[in-house]
C-alpha positions in Angstrom: 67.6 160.4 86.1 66.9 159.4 82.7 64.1 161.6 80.9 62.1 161.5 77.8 62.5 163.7 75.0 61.5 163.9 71.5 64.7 163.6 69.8 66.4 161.3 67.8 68.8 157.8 69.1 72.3 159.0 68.8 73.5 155.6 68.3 70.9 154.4 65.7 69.5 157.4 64.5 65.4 156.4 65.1 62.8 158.8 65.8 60.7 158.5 69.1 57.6 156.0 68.6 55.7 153.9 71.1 57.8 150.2 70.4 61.4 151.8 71.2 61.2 155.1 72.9 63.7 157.6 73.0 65.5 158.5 76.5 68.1 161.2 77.3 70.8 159.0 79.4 73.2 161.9 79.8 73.0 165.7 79.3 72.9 165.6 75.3 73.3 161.9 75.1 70.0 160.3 73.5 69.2 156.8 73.1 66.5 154.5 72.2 65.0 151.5 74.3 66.3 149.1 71.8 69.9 150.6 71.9 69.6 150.5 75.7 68.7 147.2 76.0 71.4 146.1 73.6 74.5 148.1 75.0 73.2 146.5 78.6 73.6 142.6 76.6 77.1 143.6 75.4 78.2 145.1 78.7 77.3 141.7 80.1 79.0 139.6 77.7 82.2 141.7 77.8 82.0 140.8 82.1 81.5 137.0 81.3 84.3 136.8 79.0 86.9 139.0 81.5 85.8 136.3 83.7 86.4 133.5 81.7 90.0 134.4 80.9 90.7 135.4 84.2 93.5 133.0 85.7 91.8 130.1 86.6 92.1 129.0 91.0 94.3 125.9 90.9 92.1 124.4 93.3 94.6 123.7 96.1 93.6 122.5 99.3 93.6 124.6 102.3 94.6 122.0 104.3 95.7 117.9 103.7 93.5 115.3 105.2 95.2 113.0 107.3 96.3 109.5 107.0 93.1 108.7 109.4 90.7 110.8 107.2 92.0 109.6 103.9 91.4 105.6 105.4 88.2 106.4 106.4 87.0 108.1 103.4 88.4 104.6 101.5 86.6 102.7 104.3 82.9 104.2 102.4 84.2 102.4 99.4 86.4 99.5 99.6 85.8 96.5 101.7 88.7 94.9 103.9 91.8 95.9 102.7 93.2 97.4 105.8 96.9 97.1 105.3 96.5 98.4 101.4 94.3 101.3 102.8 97.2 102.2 105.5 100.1 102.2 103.1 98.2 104.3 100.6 96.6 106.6 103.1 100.7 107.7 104.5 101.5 107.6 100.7 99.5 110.2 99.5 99.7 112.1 102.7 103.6 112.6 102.0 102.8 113.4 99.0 100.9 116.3 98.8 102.7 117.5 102.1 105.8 117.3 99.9 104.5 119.9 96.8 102.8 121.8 99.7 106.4 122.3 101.0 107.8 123.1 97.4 105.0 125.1 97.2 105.8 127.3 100.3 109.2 127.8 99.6 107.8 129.7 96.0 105.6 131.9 98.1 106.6 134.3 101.1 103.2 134.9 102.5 101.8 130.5 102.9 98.4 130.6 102.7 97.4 127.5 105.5 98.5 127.0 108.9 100.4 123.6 107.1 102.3 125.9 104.8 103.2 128.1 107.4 104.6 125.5 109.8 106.6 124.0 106.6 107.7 127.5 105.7 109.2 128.1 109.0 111.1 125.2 109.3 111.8 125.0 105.7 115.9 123.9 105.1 117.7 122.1 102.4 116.0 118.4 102.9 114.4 117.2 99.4 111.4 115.0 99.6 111.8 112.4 96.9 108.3 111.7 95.6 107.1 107.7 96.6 105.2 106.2 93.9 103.0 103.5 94.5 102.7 99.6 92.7 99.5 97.6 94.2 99.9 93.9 93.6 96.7 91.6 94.1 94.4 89.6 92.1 92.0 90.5 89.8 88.7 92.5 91.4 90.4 93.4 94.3 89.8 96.7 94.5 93.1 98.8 93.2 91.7 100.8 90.7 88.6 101.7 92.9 91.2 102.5 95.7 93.3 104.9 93.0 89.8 106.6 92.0 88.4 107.2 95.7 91.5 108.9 96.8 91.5 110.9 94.0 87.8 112.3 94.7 88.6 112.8 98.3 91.7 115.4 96.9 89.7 116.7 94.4 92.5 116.2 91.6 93.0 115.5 88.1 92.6 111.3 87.8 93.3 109.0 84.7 93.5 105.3 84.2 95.8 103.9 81.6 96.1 100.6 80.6 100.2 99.7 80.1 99.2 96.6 77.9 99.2 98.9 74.9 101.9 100.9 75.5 105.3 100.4 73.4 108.8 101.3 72.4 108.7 104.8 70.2 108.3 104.2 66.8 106.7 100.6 66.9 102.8 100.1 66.8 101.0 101.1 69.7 100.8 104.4 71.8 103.9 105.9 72.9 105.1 106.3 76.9 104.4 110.2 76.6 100.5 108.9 76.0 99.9 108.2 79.6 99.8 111.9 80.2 97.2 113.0 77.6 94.3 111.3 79.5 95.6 113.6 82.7 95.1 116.6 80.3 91.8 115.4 78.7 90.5 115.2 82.1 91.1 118.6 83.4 90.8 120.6 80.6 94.5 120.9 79.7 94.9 122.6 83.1 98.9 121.8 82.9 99.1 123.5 86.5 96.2 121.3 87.8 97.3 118.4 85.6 101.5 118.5 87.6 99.4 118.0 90.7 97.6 115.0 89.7 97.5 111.0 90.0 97.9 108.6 86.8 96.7 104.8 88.1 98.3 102.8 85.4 96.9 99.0 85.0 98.0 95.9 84.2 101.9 96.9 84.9 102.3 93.2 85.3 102.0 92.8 81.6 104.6 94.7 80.2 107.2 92.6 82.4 110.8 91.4 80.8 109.1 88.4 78.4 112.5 86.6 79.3 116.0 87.0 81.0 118.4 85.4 77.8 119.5 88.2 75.1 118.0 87.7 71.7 117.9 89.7 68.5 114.2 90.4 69.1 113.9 93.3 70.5 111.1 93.5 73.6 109.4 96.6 72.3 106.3 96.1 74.7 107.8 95.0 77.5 111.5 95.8 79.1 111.4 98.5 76.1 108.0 100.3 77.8 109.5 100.1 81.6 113.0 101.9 80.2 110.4 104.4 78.6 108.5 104.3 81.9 112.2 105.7 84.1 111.3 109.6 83.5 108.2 109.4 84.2 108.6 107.7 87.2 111.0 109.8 88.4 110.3 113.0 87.4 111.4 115.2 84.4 109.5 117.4 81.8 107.6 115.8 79.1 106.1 116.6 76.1 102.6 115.4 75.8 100.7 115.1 72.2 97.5 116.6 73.4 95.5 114.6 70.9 97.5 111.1 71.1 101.0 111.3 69.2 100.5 109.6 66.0 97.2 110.0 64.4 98.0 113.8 65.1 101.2 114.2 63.8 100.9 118.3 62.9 99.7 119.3 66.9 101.6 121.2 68.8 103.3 119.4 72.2 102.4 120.8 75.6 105.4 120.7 78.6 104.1 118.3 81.6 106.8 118.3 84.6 106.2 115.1 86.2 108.0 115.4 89.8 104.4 116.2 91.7 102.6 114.1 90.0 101.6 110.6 91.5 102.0 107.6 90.1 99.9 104.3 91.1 100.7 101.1 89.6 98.2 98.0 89.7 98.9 94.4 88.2 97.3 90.9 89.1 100.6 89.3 88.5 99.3 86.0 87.9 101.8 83.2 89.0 104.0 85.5 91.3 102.9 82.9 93.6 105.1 80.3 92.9 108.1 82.6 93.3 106.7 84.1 96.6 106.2 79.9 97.6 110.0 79.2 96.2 111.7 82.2 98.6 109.8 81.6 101.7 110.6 78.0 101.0 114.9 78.1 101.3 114.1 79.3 104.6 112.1 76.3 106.1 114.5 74.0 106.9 114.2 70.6 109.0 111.1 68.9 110.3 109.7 71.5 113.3 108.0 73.3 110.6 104.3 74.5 111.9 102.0 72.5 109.6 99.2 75.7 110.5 101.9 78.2 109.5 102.5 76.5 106.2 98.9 76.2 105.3 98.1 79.8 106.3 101.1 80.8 103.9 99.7 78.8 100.8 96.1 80.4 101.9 97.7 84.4 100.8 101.3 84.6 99.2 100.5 88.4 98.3 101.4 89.3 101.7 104.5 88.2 101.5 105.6 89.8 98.4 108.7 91.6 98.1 110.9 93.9 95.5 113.0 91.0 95.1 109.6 89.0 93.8 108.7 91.8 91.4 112.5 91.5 90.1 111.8 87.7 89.1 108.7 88.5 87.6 110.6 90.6 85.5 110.3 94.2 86.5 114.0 95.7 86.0 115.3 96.6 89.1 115.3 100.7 87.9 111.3 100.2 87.5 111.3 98.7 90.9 113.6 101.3 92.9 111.2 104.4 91.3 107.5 102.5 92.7 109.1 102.6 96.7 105.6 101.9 98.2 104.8 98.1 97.9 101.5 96.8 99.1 99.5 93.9 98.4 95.8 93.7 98.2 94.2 90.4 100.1 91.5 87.9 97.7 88.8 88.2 98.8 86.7 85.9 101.2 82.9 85.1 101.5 82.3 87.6 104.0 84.3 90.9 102.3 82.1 90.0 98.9 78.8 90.0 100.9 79.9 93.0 102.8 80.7 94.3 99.4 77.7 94.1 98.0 75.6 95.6 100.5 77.8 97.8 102.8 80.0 100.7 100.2 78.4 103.6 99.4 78.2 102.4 95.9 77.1 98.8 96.5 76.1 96.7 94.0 72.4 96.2 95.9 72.0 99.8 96.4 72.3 100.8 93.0 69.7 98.3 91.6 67.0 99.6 94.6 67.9 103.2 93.5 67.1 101.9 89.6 63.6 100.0 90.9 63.0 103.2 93.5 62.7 105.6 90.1 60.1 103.3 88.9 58.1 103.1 92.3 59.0 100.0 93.2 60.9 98.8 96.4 63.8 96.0 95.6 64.6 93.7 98.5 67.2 90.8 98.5 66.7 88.0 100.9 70.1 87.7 102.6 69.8 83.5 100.8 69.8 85.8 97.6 72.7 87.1 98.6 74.3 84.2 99.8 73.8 82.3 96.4 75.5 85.6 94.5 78.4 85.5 96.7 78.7 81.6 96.3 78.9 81.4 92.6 81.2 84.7 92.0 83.6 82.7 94.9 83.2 79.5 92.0 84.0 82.2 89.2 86.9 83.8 91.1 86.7 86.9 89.8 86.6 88.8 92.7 84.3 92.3 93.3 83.9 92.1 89.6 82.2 88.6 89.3 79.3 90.1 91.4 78.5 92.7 89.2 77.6 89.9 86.0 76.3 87.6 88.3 73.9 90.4 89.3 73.6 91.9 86.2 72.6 88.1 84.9 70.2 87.6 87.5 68.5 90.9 87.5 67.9 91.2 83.9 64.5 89.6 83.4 63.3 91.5 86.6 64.4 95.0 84.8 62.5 94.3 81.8 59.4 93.2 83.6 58.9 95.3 86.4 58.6 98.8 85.2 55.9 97.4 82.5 54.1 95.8 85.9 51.5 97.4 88.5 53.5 96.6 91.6 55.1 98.5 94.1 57.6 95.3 95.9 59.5 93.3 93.8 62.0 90.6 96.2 64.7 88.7 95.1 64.8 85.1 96.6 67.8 82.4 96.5 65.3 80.3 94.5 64.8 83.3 92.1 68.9 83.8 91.5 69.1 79.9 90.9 66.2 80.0 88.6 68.1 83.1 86.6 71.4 81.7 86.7 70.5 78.4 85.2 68.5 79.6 82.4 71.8 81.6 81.7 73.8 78.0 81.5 75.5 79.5 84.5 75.9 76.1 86.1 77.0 74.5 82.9 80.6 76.1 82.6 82.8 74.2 85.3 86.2 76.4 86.0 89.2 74.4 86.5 91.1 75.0 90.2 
């Protein structure tokens, strides 16, 4: 044990006094309180830094949820959309089995059961990797179906927006771009990043502007989805970790895209009329069921196909590298009033959370909710529409209430008509 002694702190050299007294640590070894105290601070801050540069856990799952789990975990979130749900749920199941096998091959001792099974019967057979395009109209719900899967795997997530991207060397950002959000977002974890998903938007817009040859070249369009190919497919990248062109000094980091998922979302506005034209040649003579041909014109999403995404003006390369084709459903009267009161995040549940802070209970009157639904359905702009509409109504009622001694405040259809026509609401008249 430690004792006191009269001589002097071998590391400092002070005498003994009552604010910092001296103690023999060691046989010979004397030190004073102060010296102590701050050999203990350093000794801790050495451990924190050993820490922090020790190789960081690539955060690997244990074990894959399932096609069921992942639907019913997008089920919390997203309203109707079964058949989307499905096809994305097997996608990203093979998915992740697929770099789970890769991954057991690299290691002798797997560390899940999955692994183990995979290991075991591990032979020559390649999973190709199945990319995923989403086509539906506008406040559907593809991005928020991109974003929940992510947080159910607990990977890296970015959203990228294609309508900006162009050839190299033209002004805009650059294909490699797309990737440098992915590294943002974890940290430029490149391990963690080669595992992750990149939802890119609006792929509709960078479609072939037009099937005759010209001299203009089609830098943002047919030019980005020939810039698209290796990333699509699969091949090591360099990234500008800082965006390529204001940066032009950085150094580039090596992404290898083969595990890394990529889902593609686009409205493709008048896709329609093609769908109509194909499903068209094959109705021929007068037996024609007038109920199936009004069902048809109700959704031609669901009949989509490659070859429709071809006329649009996807190049066929673009197409064969985004295998998984599903199309999201518009959405009725009864998913939008599901949708604003049923998701985990609904629209409704966020404003009583906002007016519960405050003390004071929010309640909608399901006529409230009615009226909402009815003018985003006049809007047509889907899940989105709600939220301004909401927003609109709710505005007066935010700025009010928290300056106001009452603890109900209870929305009414009267109250939404009120709000919306002092916002000229029912002045603008949308043509069909």
């Amino acid at each position: 044990m430690a004792k006191k002694t009269s001589a002097r702190c071998m590391m400092c050299g002070a005498s003994d006094s009552k604010s910092a007294p001296i103690v023999e640590v060691f046989d010979g070894l004397t030190l004073c309180t102060d010296c102590i105290d701050y050999i203990d601070r350093a000794r801790d801050a050495a451990v924190k830094k050993t820490a922090e540069a020790a190789p960081k856990e690539t955060h690997e799952k244990s074990e894959i949820p399932t096609p069921h789990e992942i639907k019913a975990y997008l089920d919390q979130y997203v309203i109707g959309q079964e058949e989307a749900k499905k096809y994305l749920s097997v996608a990203v199941y093979n998915h992740y089995k697929r770099i789970d096998q890769e991954a057991a091959r690299d290691k002798n001792a797997p560390k899940s059961a999955l692994k183990a099974a995979i290991a075991e019967n591990a032979d020559e057979v390649e999973i190709e990797k199945s990319n995923i395009i989403m086509v539906g109209p506008t406040g559907t719900g593809k991005t928020l179906l991109a974003k929940s899967i992510a947080r159910l795997l607990d990977v890296p997530f970015a959203v990228v927006d294609a309508t900006v991207l162009t050839e190299a060397g033209y002004v805009g950002e650059d294909i490699e771009s797309l990737l440098t959000r992915l590294l943002q977002n974890c940290d430029y974890d490149v391990e963690r990043a080669e595992k992750g998903i990149v939802f890119i938007d609006e792929i509709d817009k960078i479609a072939r502007k037009s099937d005759n040859p010209s001299i203009t070249r089609d830098v943002s369009g047919e030019g980005v989805q020939q810039g698209l190919l290796k990333l699509l497919e699969g091949s090591t990248v360099l990234v500008p970790p800082n965006g390529g062109r204001k940066h032009p000094e950085q150094k580039l980091i090596a992404v290898d895209t083969k595990n890394i998922l990529f889902i593609c979302g686009g409205a493709f506005d008048g896709i329609e009329r093609k769908i109509a034209s194909r499903l068209n040649t094959h109705s021929v003579g007068y037996g024609k069921d007038e109920a199936m041909k009004k069902q048809q014109r109700g959704n031609l999403m669901r009949y989509v196909l490659p070859q429709d995404l071809k006329s649009f003006g996807l190049i066929p390369e673009i197409i064969g590298r985004l295998p998984v084709l599903t199309a999201l459903n518009p959405l009725d009267r009864d998913a939008l009033l599901r949708i604003l009161t049923e998701p985990k995040n609904a629209l409704t549940r966020q404003y009583k959370k906002l007016f519960k802070i405050d003390g004071v209970d929010l309640e909608f009157t399901q006529d409230a909710l009615e009226a909402i639904v009815d003018k985003a359905i006049e809007y047509k702009l889907g899940a989105r529409g709600l939220r301004s509409i909401v927003e609109t109504v709710m505005v007066d009622a935010m700025y009010d209430v928290p300056s106001m001694d009452v603890k109900t405040f209870t929305v009414t259809a009267d109250y939404v008509k009120e709000k919306l026509s002092q916002a000229n609401f029912d002045k603008v008249k949308l043509a069909d």
